[in-house]
LUMRO-950328 format. One record per residue (C-alpha): residue number from 1; z, y, x. Coordinates in pm, 1 decimal. Each point is the difference from the previous one (the first is absolute). Layout:
N
<resi=NUM, zz=Z, yy=Y, xx=X>
...
***
This chain:
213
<resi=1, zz=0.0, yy=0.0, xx=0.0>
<resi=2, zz=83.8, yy=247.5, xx=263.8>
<resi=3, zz=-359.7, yy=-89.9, xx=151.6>
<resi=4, zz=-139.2, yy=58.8, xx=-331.3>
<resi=5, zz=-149.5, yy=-316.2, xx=12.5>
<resi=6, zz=184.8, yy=-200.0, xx=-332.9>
<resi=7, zz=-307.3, yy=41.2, xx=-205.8>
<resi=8, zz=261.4, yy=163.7, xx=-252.5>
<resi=9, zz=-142.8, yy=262.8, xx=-227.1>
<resi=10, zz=18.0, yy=335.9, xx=62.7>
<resi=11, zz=236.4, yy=169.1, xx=-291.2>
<resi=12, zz=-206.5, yy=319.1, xx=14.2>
<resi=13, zz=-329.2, yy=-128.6, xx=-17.9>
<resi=14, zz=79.4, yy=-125.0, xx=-377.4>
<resi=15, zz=-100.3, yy=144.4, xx=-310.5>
<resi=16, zz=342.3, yy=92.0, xx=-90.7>
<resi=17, zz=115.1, yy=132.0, xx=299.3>
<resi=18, zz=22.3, yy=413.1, xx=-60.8>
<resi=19, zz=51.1, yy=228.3, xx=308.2>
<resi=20, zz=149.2, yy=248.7, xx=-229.2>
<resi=21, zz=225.4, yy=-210.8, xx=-153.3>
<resi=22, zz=76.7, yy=-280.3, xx=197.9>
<resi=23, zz=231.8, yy=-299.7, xx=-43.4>
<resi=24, zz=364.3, yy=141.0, xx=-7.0>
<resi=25, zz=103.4, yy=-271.9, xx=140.4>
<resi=26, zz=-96.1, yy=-392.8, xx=198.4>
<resi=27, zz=-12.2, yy=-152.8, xx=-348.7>
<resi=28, zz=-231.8, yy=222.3, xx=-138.2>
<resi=29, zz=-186.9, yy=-5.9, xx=337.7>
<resi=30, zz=-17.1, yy=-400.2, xx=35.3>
<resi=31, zz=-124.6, yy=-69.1, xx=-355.2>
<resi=32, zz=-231.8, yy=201.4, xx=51.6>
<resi=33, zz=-183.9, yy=-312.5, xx=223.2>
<resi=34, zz=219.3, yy=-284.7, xx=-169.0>
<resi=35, zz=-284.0, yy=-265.2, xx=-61.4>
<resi=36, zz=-244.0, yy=173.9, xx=152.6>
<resi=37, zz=-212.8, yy=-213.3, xx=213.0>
<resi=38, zz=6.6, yy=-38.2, xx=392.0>
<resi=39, zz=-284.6, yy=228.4, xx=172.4>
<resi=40, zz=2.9, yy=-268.6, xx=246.0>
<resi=41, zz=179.9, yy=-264.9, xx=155.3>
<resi=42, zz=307.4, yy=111.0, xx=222.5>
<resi=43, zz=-79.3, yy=64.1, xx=406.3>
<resi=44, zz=-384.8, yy=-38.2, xx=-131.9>
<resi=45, zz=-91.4, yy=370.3, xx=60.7>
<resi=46, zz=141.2, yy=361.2, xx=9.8>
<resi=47, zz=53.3, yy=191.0, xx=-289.9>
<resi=48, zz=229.5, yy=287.4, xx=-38.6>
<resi=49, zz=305.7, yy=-38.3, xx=-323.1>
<resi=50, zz=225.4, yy=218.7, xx=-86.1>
<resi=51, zz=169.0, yy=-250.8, xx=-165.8>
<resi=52, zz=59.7, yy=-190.1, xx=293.2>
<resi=53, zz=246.3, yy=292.6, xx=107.9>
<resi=54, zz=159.2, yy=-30.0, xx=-362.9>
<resi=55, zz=87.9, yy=-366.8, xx=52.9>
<resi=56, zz=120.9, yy=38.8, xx=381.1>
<resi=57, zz=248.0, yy=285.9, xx=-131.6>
<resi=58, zz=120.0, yy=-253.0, xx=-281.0>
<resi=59, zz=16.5, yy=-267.3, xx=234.6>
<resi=60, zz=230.7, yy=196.5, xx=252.9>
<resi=61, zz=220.8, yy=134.0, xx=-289.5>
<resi=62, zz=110.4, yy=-334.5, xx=-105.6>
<resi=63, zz=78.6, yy=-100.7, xx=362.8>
<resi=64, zz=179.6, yy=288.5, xx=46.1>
<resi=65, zz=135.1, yy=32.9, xx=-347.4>
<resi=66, zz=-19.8, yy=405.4, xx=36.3>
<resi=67, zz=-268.6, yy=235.2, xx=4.2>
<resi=68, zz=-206.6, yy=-51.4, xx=306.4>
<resi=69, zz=-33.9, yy=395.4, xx=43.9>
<resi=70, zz=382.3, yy=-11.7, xx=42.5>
<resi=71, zz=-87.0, yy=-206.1, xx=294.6>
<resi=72, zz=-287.7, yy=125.4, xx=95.3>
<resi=73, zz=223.2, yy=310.2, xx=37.7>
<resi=74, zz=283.9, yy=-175.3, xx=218.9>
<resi=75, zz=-256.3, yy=-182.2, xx=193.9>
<resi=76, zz=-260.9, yy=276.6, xx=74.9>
<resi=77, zz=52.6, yy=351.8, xx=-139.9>
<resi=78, zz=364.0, yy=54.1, xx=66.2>
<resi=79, zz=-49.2, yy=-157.5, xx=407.2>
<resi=80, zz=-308.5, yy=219.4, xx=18.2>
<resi=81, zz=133.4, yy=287.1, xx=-120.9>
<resi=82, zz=-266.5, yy=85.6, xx=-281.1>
<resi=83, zz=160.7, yy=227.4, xx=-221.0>
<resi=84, zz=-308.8, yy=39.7, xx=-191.2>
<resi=85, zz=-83.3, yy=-331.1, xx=-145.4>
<resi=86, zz=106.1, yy=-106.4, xx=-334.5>
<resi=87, zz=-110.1, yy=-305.5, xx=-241.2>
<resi=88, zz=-131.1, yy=209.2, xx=-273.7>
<resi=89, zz=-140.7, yy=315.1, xx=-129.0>
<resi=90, zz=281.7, yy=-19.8, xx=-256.1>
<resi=91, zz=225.7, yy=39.5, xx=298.3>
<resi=92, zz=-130.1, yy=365.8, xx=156.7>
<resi=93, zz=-77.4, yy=353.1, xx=-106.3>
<resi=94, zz=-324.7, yy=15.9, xx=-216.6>
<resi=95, zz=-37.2, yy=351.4, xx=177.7>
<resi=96, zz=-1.8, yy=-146.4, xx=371.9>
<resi=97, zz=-256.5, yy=-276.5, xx=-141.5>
<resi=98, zz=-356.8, yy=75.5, xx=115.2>
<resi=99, zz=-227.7, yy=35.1, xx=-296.7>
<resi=100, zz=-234.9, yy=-296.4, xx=-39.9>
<resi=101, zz=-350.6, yy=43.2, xx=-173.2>
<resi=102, zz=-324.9, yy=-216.9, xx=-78.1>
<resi=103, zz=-345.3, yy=93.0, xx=18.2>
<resi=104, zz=-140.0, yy=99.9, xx=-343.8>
<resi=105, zz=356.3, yy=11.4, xx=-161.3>
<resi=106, zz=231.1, yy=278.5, xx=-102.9>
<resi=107, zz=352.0, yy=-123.5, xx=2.3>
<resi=108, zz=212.3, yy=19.5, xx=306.4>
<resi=109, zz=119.6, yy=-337.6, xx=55.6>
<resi=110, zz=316.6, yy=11.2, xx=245.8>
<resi=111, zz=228.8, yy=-109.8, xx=-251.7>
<resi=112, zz=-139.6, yy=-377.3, xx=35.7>
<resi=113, zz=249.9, yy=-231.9, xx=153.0>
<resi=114, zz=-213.3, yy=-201.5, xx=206.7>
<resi=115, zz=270.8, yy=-90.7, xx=219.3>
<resi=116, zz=191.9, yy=125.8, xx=297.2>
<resi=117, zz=-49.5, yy=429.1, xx=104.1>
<resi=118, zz=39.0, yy=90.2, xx=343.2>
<resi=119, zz=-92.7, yy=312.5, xx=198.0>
<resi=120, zz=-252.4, yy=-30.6, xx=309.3>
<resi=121, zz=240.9, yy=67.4, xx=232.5>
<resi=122, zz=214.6, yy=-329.8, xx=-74.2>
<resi=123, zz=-295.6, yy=-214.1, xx=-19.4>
<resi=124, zz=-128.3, yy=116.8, xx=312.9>
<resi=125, zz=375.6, yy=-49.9, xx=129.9>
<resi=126, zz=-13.6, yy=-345.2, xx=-170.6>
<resi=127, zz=-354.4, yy=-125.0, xx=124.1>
<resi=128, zz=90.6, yy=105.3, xx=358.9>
<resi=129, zz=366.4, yy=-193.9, xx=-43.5>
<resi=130, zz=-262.2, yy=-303.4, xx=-121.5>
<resi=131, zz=-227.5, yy=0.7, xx=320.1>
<resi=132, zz=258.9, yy=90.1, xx=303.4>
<resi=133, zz=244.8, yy=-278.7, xx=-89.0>
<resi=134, zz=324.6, yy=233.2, xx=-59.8>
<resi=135, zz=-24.9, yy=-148.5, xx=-408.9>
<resi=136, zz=-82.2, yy=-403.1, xx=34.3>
<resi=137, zz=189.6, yy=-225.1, xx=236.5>
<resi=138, zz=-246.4, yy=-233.7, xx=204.4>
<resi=139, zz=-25.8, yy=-255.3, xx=-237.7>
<resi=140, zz=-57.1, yy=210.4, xx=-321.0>
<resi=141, zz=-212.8, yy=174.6, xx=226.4>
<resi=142, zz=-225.2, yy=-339.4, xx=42.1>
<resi=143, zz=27.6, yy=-67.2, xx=-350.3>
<resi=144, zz=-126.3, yy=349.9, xx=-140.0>
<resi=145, zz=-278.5, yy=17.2, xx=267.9>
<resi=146, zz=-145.3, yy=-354.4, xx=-150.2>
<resi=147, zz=-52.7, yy=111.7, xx=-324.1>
<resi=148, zz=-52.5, yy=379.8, xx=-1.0>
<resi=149, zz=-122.5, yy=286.1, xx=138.4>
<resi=150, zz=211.3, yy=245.8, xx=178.7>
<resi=151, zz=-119.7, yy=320.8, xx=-255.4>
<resi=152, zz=-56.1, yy=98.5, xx=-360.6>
<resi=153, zz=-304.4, yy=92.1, xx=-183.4>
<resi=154, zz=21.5, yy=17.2, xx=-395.7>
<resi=155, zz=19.7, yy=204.5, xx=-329.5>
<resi=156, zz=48.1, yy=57.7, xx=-365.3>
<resi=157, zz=-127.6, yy=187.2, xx=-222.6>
<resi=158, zz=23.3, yy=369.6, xx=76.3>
<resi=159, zz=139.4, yy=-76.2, xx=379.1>
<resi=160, zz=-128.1, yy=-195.5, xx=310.4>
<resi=161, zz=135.3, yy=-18.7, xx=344.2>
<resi=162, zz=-73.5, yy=-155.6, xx=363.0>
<resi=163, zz=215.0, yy=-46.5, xx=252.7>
<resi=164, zz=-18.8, yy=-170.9, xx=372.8>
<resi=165, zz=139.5, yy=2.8, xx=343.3>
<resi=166, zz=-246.8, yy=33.3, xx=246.0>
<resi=167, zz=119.7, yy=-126.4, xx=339.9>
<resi=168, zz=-271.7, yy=115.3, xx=253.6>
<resi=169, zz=131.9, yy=384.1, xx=-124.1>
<resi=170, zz=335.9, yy=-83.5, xx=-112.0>
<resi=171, zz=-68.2, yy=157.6, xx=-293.9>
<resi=172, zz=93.7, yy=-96.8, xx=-363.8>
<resi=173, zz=-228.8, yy=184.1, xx=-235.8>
<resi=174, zz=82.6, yy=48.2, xx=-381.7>
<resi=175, zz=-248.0, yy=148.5, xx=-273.4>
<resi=176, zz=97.0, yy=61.6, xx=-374.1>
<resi=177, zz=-256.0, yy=72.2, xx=-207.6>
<resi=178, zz=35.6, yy=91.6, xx=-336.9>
<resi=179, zz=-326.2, yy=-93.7, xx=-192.1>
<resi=180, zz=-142.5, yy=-319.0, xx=-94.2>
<resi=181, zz=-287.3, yy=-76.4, xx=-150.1>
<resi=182, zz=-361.1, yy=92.4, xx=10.6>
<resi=183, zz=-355.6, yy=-176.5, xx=-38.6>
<resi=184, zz=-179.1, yy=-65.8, xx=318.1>
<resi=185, zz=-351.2, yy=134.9, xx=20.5>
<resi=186, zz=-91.0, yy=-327.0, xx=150.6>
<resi=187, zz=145.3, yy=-332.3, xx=-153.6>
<resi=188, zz=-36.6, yy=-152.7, xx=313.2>
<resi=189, zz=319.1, yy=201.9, xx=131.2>
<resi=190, zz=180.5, yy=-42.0, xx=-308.3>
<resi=191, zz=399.2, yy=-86.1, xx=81.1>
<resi=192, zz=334.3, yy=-34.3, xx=-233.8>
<resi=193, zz=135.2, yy=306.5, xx=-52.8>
<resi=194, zz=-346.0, yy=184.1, xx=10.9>
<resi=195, zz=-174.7, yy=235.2, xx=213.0>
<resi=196, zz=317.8, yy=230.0, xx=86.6>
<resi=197, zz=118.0, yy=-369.2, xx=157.1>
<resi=198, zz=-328.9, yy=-26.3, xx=172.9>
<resi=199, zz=0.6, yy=379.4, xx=147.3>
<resi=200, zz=405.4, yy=3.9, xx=106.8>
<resi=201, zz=-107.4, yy=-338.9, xx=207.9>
<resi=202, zz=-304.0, yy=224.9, xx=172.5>
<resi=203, zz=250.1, yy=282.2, xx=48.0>
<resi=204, zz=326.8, yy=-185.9, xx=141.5>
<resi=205, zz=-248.9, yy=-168.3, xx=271.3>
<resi=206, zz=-120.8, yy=355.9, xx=96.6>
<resi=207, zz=377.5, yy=148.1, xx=13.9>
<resi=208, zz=35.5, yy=-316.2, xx=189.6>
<resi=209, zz=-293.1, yy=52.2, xx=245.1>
<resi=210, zz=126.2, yy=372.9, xx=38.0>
<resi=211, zz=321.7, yy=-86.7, xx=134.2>
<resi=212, zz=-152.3, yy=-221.1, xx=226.1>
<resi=213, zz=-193.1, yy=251.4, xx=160.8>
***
């Protein structure tokens, strides 16, 4: 699952999924593929699921029997200092909360809870933490570096973000955009997320290649 290689539908690919009013809570978000069919068999091929996520954070719950932010927070945030980092929107100022937008659309859509909120300056503090070894002990370290990348790309509607350590500059570089959406002139380049995806990509590897120079 953390590969994204279960074959386990993606919750917000299906027709009832709404990124305006999404599932208030893992019930509501897991029936939403409850009987759905496989897309594949599991380890077959690559496919990215939000729902995979969904089931980890269940899965860890019920080991822990708490709230895996609460130790998310012991484990990570509190050691690392991140201030800045909390498991919801519910749990911060609206006002601080970048406004989030989608091509064609009106509404301002910031007020989605799509997960955990953090400012750029504690990822970039966390994905540097991730990649010099001050986080992970050796063996986590071995484990992590098996099955994932040491970075973040991703987004929802109305926000996307990359982030990624970059160790011939020693440089951790963070972009938050806040637009999705968009129809690519050419299908060919079409991506998830739409063009404003496709464009921050193109503009992170310049801002990369600047600081390079």
């Amino acid at each position: 699952m953390v590969q994204h290689r279960s074959g386990i539908p993606n919750l917000t690919d299906q027709p009832g999924f709404d990124w305006e009013n999404p599932p208030k809570n893992s019930t509501e978000a897991l029936a939403l593929v409850l009987d759905v069919p496989a897309d594949f068999e599991p380890d077959e091929k690559y496919s990215y699921s939000n729902t995979n996520y969904l089931l980890i954070s269940e899965i860890i719950n019920k080991v822990l029997g708490y709230s895996n932010f609460q130790y998310i927070k012991e484990e990570i945030l509190t050691p690392l200092g991140l201030k800045h980092t909390f498991g919801s929107i519910h749990d911060v100022n609206m006002d601080d909360v970048m406004s989030g937008y989608y091509v064609g659309l009106e509404p301002d859509f910031k007020h989605i809870d799509a997960g955990m909120v953090a400012t750029a300056e504690d990822v970039g503090t966390f994905v540097r933490a991730l990649n010099d070894g001050s986080l992970l002990n050796d063996n986590e370290q071995a484990i992590y570096s098996s099955i994932y990348l040491y970075g973040h790309s991703g987004w929802v509607l109305g926000h996307q973000s990359i982030a990624r350590y970059h160790e011939d500059i020693d440089t951790v570089v963070v972009e938050f955009v806040n637009t999705t959406g968009g129809t690519p002139l050419v299908p060919l380049f079409d991506t998830q997320g739409g063009t404003t995806v496709m464009v921050s990509d193109v503009v992170y590897d310049r801002i990369v290649r600047i600081l390079r120079r």
